[in-house]
Structure formats: C-alpha cells, structure tokens
KOLLO-949860 format. One record per residue (C-alpha): residue in one letter; z, x, y. Coordinates in steps of 0.05 Angstrom, whole numbers, padded with zeros to 5 digits, always signed. Layout:
<recs>
AZXY
...
</recs>
This chain:
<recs>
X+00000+00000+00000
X+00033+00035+00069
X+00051+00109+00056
X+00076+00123+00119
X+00085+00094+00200
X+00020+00140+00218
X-00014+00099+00172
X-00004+00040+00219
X-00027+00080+00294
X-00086+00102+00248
X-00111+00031+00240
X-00089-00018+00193
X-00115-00094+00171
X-00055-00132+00156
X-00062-00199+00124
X-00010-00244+00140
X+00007-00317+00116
X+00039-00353+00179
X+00091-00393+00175
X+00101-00461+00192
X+00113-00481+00267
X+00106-00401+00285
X+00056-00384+00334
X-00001-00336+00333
X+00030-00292+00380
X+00104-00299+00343
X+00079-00263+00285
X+00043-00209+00328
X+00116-00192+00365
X+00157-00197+00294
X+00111-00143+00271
X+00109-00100+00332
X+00179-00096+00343
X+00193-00074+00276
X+00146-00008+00296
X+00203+00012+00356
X+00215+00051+00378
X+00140+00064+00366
X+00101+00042+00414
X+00043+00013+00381
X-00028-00030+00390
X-00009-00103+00354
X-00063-00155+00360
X-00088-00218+00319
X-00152-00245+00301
X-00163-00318+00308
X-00095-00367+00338
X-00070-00410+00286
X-00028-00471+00325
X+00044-00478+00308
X+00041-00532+00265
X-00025-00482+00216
X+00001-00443+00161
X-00039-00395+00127
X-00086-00328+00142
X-00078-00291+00199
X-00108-00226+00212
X-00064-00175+00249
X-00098-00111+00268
X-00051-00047+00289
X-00065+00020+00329
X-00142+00038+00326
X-00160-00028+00285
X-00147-00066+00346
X-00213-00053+00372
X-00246-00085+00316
X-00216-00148+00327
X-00281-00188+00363
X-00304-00166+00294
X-00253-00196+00247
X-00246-00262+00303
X-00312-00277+00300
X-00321-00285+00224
X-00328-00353+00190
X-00267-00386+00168
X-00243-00439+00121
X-00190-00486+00123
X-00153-00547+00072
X-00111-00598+00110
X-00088-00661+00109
X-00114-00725+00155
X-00076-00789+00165
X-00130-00844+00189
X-00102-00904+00223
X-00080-00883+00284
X-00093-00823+00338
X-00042-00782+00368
X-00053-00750+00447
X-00043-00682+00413
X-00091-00698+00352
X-00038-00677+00312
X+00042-00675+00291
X+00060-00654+00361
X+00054-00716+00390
X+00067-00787+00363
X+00022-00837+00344
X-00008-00888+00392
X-00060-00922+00373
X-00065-00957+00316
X-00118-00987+00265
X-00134-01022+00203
X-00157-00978+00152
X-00151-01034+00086
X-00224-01040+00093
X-00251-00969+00090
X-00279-00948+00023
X-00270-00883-00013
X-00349-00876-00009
X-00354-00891+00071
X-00304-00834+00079
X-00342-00788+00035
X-00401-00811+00072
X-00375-00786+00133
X-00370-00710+00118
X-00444-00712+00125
X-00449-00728+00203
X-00412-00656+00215
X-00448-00613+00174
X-00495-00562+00214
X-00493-00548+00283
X-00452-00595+00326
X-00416-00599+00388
X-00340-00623+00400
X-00286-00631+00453
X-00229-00583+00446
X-00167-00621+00447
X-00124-00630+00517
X-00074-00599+00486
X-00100-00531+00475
X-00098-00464+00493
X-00157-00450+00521
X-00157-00425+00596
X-00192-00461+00659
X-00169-00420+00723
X-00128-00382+00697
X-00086-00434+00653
X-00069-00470+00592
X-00101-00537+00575
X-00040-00560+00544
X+00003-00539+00606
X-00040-00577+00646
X-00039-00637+00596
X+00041-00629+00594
X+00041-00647+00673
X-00001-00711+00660
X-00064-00677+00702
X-00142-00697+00679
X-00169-00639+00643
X-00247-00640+00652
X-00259-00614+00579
X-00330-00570+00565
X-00365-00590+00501
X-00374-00526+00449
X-00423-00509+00406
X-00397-00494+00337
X-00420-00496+00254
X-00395-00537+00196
X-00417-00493+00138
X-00384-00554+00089
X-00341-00607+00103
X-00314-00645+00029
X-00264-00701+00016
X-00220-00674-00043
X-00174-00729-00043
X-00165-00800-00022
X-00096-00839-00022
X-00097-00875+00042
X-00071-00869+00098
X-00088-00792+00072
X-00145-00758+00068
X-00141-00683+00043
X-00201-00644+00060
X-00235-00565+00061
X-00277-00543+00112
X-00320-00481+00127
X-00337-00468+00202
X-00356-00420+00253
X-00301-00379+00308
X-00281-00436+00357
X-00278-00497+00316
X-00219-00530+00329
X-00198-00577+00269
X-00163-00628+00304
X-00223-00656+00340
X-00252-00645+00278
X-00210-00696+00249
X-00206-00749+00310
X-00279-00744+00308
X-00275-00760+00239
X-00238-00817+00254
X-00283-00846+00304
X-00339-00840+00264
X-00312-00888+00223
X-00293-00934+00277
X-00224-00915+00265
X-00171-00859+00278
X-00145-00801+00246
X-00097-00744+00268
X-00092-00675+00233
X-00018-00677+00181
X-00032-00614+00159
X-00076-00548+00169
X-00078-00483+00123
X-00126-00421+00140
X-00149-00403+00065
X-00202-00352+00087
X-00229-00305+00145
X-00291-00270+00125
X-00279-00242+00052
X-00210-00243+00063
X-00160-00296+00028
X-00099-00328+00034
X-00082-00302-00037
X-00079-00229-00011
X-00029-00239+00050
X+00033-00219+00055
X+00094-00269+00087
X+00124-00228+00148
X+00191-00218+00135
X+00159-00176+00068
X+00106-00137+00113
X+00162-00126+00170
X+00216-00102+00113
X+00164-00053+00082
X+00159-00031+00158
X+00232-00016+00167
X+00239+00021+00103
X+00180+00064+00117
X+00221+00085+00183
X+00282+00093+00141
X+00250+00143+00099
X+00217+00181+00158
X+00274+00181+00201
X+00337+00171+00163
X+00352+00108+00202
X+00319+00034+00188
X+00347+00013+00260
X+00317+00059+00297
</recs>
C-alpha cells in the first residue's frame, strides 16, 4: 500500500468511500490534517452532497494537478427515488411539499421513462446547489428565499435502468457525464411522468475505472496515515 509519508508529497490517488451526511470538503480536511505537521497538497475530484455516500477521489501532493483529469471522467451512480411528492431541495434536505397520486403509474410507464434521458440532454441544477453565480453559493442564496436565475447544462446519460420497483420507491443506476447532478435527474423523472419524485438515496459506485469496491473508509486511510508518522518520527501525534 503506503510505505512511507514521502509517498504521499510524491503523488498519491486515494480512493475514498464517503460517509453519510459528510461533505466533499470534510473528507479532504480529515485527511490533510492527519499529514501535520506536513504541510501538504489535499484536493478531491468530483463533490458528492452530504446526504451521497460512496467514491470519492482524493488526490495528494503532485497528484493534485491531475485532478481536471480524474473530475472530468464519467461516473456512475445507484440510488433510491421516492415518486409522489417533490421536495425544494430535490432531496432529504428539505421536506416534502407537494404531493401526488402515484396508484396509477405502472411498473412499465416507469421503465418507459429511462428512455427520455438517455443521450445528450440538458437539465436545471437544483436551487440548492453549490454552484457559484458572483461569487456565491446557489444554495446560500436559496437559504435567504432570493430567485436564483438557474442556466440550463449540457450533460450525458450513458444508461439510465429501473432495478427495482416497490412504490413509492424506485431504485435505479445511472451512467453520466462530469456535471450531472442526480437530483434533477430524478425530479425530472418525476415530471415526466406527470408526477414527482425526490432523490432518498445516492451512492457514487464508479469514477473512470475506478470502483467503490477498492476504497478505503477514512478513519482506515487516516489511521494508516498516523502510523506511517509514528514509525518515521517516533510520535503518531505529531
């Protein structure tokens, strides 16, 4: 695996499985402050929200300029949808408000749907998101109750399959290009259908030809960290 800390300011891939209601950018610190006194390059390569589990790519020391490379790779996802009702966030963070009837929706209508988002398409990003117009958050400007003039985006759906069906859930995998944001994936869904649908649940499974299968949780990678400094230095709190 790791022989040493050098290893790490040398350049080093780290596959990480993130946990539940961590951000992105929680991960990123955990790691880097396990390297201190060191100070050292920590980036990651693709945000996963809060409420995501699953891959994330962490680069460290030289690696970090590779990450455009690593971000921009096609990803794939499993999740969970509940149809029936929309939230504001298009997901867990906010509650439900609008609700519909879903007792007449067939399992073959919302198989039938997939089809409508395969190829090239263009979606909304969600209020509540991160990316920046001058200068700021969506979602801070969302929090405050201000109109957010949202910019479609032009993104891929590689595949898009139904793998199971128990209403009000629908659990689904999807392959997609760098920007896709799954929860308007899954409102869209829902409209498409003349319904709603929020996103339940939301794992990264792969980033390129890397897998979920090969990450490591982060209190692991961060312990192997500290241990590595205990043998160099004779101290594991350093």
């Amino acid at each position: 695996m790791f022989k040493n800390i050098q290893d790490f300011a040398d350049g080093q891939l780290l596959l990480v499985n993130k946990p539940y209601e961590w951000t992105s950018f929680d991960v990123v610190g955990k790691i880097r402050n396990s390297f201190k006194p060191l100070k050292l390059k920590v980036g990651h390569a693709g945000t996963l929200d809060p409420l995501a589990t699953g891959l994330l790519i962490i680069c460290t020391g030289k690696m970090t300029k590779q990450i455009d490379t690593f971000q921009a790779e096609e990803k794939e996802y499993t999740g969970t949808m509940i149809l029936g009702a929309t939230t504001p966030t298009y997901d867990l963070e906010s509650e439900p408000e609008v609700k519909f009837d879903t007792s007449h929706l067939t399992d073959e209508q919302i198989k039938a749907a997939c089809a409508q988002f395969i190829g090239d398409i263009q979606q909304y990003p969600p209020a509540h998101s991160a990316i920046k117009i001058d200068g700021e958050r969506l979602y801070e400007k969302a929090r405050r109750g201000e109109d957010v003039e949202l910019r479609l985006r032009n993104v891929t759906i590689s595949e898009f399959e139904i793998t199971r069906i128990e209403l009000p859930e629908v659990d689904f995998r999807v392959v997609c290009s760098k920007g896709t944001y799954i929860r308007s994936l899954v409102n869209d869904f829902g409209e498409v259908l003349n319904n709603g649908a929020y996103l339940s649940k939301l794992t990264r499974t792969r980033s390129g030809n890397y897998r979920i299968e090969d990450a490591h949780e982060v209190l692991e990678l961060v312990n192997t960290i500290r241990e590595l400094k205990a043998i160099q230095t004779g101290s594991a709190d350093l």
